[in-house]
C-alpha positions in Angstrom: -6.3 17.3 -22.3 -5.7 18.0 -18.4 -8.8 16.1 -17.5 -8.0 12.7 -19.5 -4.7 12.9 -17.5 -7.0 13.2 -14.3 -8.9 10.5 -15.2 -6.3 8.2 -16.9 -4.3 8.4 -13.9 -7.5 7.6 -11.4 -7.9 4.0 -13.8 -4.6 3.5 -13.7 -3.8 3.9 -10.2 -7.1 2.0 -9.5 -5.9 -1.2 -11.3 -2.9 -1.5 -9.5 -4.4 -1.1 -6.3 -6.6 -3.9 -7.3 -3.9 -5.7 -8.6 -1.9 -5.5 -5.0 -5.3 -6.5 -3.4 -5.1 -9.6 -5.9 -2.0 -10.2 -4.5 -2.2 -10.2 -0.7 -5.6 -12.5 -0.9 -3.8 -14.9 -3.2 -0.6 -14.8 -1.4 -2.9 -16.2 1.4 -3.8 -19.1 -0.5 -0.9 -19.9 -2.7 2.1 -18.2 -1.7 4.3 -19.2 -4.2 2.0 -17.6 -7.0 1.9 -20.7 -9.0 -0.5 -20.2 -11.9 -0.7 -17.8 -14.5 -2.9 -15.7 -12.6 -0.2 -16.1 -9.6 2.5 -15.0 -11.7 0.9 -12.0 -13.4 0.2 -10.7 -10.1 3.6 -11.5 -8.6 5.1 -10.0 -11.5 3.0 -6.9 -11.9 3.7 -5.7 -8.7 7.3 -6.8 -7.9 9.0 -4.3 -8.8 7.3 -1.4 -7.2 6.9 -3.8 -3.6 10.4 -4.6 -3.9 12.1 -1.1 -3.6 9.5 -0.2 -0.6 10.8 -4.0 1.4 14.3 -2.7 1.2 13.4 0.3 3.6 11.3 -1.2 5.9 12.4 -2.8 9.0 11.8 -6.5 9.1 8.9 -7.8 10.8 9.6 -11.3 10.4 6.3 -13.4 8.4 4.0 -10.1 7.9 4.7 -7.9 5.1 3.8 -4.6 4.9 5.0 -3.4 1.4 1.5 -4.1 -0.1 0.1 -1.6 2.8 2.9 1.4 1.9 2.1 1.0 -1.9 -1.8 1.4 -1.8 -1.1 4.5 0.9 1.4 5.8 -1.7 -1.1 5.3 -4.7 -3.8 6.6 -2.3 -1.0 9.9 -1.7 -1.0 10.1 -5.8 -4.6 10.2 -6.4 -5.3 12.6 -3.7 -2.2 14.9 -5.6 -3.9 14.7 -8.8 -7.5 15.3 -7.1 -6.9 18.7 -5.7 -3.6 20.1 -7.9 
């Protein structure tokens, strides 16, 4: 049982690091995520982005929520890895 939460967690965390990938490149191109592939990705990862923008400093255009998330989710992996 301890392993399928390993490994559950590695896919999970994997996807959502994708996901915020899928966002920044998409942001590039189409920053108001119009699109149902815009709003999935805007709406997947708003909520965790969202908390982390409230404690950072502003930096004016560049955002560097998406950075702090896939270093946290890179934090959790690395937890579950060598527990």
């Amino acid at each position: 049982m301890g392993q399928f939460v390993v490994v559950f967690i590695q896919l999970f965390v994997t996807a959502l690091w994708l996901v915020v990938i899928g966002r920044v490149l998409l942001s590039w191109v189409n920053p108001t995520f119009k699109g149902p592939v815009g709003r999935f990705l805007f709406e997947s990862t708003e909520p965790l982005l969202a908390p982390i923008r409230r404690f950072m400093p502003s930096t004016g255009t560049v955002d560097f929520s998406p950075l702090v998330l896939m270093l946290l989710l890179g934090f959790v992996v690395q937890l579950v890895l060598f527990r």
